[in-house]
N, CA, C and O of each residue as an XYZ file, in Angstrom:
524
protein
N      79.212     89.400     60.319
C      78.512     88.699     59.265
C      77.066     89.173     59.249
O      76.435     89.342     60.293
N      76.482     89.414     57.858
C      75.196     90.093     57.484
C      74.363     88.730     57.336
O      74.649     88.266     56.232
N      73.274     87.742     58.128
C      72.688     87.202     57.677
C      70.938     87.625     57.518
O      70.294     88.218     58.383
N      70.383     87.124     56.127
C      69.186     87.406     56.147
C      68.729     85.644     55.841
O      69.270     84.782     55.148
N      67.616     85.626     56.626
C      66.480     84.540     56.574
C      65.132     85.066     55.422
O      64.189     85.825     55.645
N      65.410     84.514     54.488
C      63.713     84.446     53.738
C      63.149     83.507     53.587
O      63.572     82.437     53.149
N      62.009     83.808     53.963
C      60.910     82.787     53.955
C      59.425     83.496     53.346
O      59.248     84.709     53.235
N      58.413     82.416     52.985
C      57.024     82.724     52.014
C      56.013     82.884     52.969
O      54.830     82.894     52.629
N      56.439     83.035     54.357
C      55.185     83.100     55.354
C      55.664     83.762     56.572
O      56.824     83.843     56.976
N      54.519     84.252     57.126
C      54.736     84.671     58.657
C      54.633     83.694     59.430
O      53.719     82.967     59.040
N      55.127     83.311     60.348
C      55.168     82.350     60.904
C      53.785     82.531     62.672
O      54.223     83.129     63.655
N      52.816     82.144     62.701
C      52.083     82.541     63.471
C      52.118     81.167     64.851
O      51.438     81.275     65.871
N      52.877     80.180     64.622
C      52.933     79.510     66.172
C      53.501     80.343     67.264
O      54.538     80.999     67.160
N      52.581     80.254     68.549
C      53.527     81.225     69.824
C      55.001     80.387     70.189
O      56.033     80.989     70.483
N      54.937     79.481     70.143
C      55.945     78.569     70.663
C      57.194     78.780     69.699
O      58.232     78.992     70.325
N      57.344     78.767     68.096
C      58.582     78.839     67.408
C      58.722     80.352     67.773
O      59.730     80.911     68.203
N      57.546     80.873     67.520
C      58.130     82.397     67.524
C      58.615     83.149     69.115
O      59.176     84.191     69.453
N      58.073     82.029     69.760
C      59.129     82.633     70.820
C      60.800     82.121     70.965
O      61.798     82.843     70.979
N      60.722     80.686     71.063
C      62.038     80.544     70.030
C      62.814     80.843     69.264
O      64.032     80.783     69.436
N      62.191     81.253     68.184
C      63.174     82.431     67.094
C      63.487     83.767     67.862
O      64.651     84.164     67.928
N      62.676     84.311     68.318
C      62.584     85.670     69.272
C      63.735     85.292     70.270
O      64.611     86.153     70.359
N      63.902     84.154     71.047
C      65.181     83.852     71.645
C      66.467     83.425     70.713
O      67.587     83.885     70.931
N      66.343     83.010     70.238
C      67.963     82.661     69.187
C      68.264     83.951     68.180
O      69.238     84.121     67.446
N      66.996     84.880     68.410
C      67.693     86.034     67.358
C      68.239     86.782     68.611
O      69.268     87.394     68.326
N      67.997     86.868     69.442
C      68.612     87.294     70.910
C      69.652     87.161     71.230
O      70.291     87.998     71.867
N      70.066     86.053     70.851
C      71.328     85.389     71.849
C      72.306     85.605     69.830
O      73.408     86.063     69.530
N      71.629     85.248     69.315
C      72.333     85.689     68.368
C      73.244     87.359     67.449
O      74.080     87.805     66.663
N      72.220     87.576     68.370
C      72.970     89.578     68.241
C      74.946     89.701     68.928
O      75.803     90.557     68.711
N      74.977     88.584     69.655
C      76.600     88.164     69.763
C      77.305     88.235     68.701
O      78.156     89.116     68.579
N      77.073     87.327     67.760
C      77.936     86.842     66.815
C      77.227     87.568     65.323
O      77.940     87.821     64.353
N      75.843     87.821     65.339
C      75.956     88.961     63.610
C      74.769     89.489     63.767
O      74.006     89.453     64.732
N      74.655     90.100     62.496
C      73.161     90.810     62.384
C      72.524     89.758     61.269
O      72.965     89.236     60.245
N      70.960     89.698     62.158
C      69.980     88.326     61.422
C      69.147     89.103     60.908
O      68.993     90.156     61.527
N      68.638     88.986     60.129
C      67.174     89.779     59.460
C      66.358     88.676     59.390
O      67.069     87.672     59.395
N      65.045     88.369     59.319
C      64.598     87.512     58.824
C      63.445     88.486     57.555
O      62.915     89.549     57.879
N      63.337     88.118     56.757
C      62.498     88.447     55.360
C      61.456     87.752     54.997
O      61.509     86.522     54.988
N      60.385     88.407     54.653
C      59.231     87.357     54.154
C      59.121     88.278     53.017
O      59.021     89.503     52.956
N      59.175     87.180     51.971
C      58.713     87.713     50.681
C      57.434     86.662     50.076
O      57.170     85.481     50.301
N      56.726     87.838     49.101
C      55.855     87.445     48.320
C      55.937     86.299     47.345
O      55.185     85.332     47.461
N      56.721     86.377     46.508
C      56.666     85.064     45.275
C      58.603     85.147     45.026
O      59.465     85.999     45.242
N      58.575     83.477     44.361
C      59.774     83.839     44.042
C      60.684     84.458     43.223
O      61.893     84.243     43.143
N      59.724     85.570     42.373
C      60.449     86.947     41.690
C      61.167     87.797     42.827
O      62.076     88.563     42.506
N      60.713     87.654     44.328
C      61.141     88.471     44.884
C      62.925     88.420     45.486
O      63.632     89.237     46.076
N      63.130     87.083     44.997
C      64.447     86.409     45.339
C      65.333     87.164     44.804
O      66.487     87.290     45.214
N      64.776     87.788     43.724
C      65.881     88.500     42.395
C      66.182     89.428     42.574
O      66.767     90.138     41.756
N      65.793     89.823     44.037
C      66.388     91.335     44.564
C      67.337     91.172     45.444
O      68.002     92.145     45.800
N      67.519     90.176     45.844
C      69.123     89.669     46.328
C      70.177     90.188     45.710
O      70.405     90.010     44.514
N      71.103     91.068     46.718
C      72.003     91.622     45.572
C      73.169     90.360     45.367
O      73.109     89.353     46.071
N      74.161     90.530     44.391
C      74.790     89.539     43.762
C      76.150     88.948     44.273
O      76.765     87.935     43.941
N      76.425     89.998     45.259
C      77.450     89.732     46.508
C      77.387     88.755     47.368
O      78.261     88.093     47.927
N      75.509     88.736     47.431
C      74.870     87.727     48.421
C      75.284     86.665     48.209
O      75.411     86.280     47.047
N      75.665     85.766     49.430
C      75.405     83.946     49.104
C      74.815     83.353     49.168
O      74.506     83.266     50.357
N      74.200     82.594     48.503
C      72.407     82.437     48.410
C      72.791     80.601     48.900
O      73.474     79.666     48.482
N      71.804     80.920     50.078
C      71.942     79.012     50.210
C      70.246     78.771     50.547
O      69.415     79.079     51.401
N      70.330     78.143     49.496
C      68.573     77.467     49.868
C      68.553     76.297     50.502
O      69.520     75.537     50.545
N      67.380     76.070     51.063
C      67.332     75.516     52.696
C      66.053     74.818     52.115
O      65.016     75.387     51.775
N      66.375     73.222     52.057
C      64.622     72.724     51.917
C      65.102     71.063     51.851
O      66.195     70.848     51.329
N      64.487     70.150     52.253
C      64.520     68.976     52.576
C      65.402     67.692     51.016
O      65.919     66.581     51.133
N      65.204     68.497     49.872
C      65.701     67.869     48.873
C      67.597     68.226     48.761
O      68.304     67.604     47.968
N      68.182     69.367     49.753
C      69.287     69.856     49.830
C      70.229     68.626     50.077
O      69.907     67.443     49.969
N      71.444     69.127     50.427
C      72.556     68.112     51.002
C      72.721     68.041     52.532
O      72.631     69.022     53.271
N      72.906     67.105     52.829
C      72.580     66.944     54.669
C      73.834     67.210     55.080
O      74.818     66.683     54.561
N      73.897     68.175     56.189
C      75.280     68.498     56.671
C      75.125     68.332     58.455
O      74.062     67.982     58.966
N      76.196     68.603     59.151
C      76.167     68.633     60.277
C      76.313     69.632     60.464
O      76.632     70.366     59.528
N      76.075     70.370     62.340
C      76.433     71.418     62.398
C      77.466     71.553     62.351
O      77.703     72.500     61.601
N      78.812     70.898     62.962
C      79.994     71.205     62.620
C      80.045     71.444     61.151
O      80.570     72.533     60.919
N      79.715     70.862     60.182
C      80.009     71.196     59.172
C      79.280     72.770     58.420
O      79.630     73.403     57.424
N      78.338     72.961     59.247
C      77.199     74.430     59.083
C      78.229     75.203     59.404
O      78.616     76.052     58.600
N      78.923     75.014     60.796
C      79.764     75.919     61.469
C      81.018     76.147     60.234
O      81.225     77.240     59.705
N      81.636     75.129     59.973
C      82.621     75.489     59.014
C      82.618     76.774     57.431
O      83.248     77.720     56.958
N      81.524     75.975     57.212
C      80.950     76.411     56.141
C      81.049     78.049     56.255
O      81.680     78.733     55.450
N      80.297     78.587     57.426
C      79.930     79.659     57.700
C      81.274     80.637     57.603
O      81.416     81.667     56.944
N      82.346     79.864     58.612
C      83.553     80.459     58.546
C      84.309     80.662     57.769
O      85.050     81.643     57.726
N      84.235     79.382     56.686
C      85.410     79.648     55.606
C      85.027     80.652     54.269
O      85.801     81.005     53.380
N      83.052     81.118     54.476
C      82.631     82.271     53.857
C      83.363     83.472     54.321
O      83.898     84.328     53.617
N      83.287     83.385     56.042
C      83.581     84.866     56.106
C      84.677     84.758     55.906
O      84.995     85.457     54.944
N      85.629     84.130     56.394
C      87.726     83.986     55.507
C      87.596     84.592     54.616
O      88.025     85.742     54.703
N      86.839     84.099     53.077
C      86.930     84.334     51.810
C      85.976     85.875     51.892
O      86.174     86.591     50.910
N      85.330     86.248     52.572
C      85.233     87.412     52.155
C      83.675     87.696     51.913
O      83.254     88.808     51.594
N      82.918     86.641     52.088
C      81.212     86.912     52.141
C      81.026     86.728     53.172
O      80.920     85.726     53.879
N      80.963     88.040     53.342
C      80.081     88.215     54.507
C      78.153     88.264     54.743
O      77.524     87.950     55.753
N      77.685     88.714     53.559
C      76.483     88.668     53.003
C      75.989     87.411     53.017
O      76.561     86.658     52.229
N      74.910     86.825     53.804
C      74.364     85.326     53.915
C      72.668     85.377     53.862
O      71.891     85.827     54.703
N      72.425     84.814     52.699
C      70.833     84.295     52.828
C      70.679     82.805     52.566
O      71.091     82.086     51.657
N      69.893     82.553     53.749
C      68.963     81.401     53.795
C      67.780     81.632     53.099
O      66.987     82.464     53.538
N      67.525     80.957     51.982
C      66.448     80.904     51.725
C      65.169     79.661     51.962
O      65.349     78.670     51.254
N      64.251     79.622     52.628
C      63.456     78.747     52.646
C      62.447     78.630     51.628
O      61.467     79.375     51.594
N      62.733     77.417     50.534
C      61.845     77.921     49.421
C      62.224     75.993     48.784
O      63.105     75.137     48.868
N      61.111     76.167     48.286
C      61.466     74.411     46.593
C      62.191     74.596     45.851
O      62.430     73.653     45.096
N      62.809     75.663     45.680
C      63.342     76.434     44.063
C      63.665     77.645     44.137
O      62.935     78.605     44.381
N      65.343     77.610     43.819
C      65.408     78.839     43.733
C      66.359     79.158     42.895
O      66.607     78.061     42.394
N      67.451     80.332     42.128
C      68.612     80.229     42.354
C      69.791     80.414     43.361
O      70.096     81.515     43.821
N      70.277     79.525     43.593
C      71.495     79.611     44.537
C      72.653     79.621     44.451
O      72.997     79.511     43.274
N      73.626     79.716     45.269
C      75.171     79.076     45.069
C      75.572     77.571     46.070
O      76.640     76.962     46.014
N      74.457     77.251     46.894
C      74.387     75.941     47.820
C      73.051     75.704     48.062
O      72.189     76.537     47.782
N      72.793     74.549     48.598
C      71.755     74.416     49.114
C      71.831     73.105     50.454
O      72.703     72.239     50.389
N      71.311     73.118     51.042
C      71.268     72.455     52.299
C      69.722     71.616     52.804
O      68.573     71.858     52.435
N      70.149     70.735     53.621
C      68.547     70.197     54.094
C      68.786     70.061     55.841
O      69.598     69.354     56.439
N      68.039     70.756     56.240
C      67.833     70.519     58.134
C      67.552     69.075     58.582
O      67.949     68.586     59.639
N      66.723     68.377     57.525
C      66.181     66.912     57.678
C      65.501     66.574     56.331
O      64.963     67.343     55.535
N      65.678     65.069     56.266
C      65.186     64.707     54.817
C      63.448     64.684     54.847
O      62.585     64.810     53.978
N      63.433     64.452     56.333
C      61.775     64.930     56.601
C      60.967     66.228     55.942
O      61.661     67.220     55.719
N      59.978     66.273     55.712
C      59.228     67.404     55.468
C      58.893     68.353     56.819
O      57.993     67.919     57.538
N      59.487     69.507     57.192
C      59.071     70.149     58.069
C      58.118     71.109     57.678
O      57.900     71.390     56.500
N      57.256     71.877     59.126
C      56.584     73.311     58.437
C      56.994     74.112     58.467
O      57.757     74.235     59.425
N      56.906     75.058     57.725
C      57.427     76.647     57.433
C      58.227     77.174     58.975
O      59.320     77.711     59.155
N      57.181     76.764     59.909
C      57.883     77.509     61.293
C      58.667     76.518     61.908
O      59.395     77.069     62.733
N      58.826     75.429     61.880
C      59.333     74.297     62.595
C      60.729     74.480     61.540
O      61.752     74.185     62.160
N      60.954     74.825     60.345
C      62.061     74.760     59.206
C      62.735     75.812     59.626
O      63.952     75.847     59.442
N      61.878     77.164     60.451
C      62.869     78.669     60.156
C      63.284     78.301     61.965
O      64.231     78.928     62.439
N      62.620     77.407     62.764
C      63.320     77.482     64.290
C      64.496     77.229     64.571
O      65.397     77.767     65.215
N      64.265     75.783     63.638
C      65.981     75.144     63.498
C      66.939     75.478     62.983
O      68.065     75.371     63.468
N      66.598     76.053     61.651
C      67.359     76.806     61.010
C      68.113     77.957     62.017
O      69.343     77.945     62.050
N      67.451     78.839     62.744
C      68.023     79.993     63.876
C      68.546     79.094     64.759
O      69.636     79.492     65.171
N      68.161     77.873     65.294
C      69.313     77.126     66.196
C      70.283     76.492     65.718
O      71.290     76.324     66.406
N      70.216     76.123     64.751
C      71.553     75.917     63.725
C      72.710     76.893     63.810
O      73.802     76.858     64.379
N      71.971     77.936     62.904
C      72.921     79.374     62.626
C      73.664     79.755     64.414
O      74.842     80.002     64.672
N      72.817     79.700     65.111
C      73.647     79.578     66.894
C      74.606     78.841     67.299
O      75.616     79.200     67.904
N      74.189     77.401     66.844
C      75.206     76.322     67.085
C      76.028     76.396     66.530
O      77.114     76.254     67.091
N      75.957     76.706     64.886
C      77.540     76.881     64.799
C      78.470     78.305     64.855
O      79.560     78.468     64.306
N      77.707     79.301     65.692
C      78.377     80.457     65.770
C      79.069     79.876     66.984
O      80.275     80.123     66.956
N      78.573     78.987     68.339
C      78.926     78.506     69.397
C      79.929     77.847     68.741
O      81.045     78.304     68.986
N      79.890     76.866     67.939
C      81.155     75.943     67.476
C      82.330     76.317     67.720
O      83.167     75.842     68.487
N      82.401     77.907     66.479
C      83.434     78.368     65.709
C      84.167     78.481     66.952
O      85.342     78.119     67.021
N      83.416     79.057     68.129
C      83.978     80.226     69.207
C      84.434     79.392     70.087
O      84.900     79.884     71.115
N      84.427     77.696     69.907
C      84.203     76.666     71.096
C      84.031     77.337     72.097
O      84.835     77.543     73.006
N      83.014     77.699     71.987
C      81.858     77.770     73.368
C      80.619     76.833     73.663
O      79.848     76.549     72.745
N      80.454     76.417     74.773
C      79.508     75.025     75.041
C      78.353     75.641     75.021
O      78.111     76.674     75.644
N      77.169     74.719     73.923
C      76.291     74.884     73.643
C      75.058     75.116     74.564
O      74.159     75.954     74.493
N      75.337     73.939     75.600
C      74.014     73.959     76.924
C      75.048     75.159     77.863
O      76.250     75.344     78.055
N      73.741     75.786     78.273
C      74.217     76.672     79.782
C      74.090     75.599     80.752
O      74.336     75.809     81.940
């Protein structure tokens, strides 16, 4: 599975970004992650059309990870393999999702998001989450 992360910022905390730097780590198991920072949201429109566009922002639908995990799988079944998260207010999509109905920040939104995308790669594989 091809996933890309976009987001409107670099993320400059040491603490998420060492975090993300670990879950894109442990995540090289189960796919290839990109993460993307783009400029404005014209830049969304370069998503090619294969992509599955799921935007990621607090007004989304609240899921569990089991249900993240599912989700994920019954894409790749059907045949998309191509996955973007987008972190954005607005976008076009084909889903959209919320981490928490809370307002998070840009880096606190893309951490969880990468421990998410882990947890439910752990799910699928029932493999236990804590070492």
């Amino acid at each position: 599975m091809n996933i890309k992360i976009y987001i409107d910022e670099k993320i400059k905390d040491k603490f998420q970004l060492q975090a993300i730097k670990e879950y894109d780590k442990r995540l090289t198991r189960y796919c290839k992650l990109k993460q993307v920072v783009y400029k404005n949201i014209e830049d969304l429109e370069s998503i090619q059309e294969k992509t599955y566009k799921i935007l990621v922002n607090e007004k989304g639908l609240s899921i569990s990870s089991e249900e993240l995990a599912s989700k994920l799988e019954n894409l790749a079944v059907t045949g998309k393999s191509d996955i973007a998260f987008i972190l954005a207010d607005s976008c076009d999509s084909d889903d959209y999702i919320s981490l928490s109905t809370m307002t998070l920040s840009k880096g606190m939104s893309l951490t969880v998001l990468y421990e998410q995308i882990y947890r439910a790669f752990r799910i699928q594989k029932n493999e236990p989450y804590h070492k």
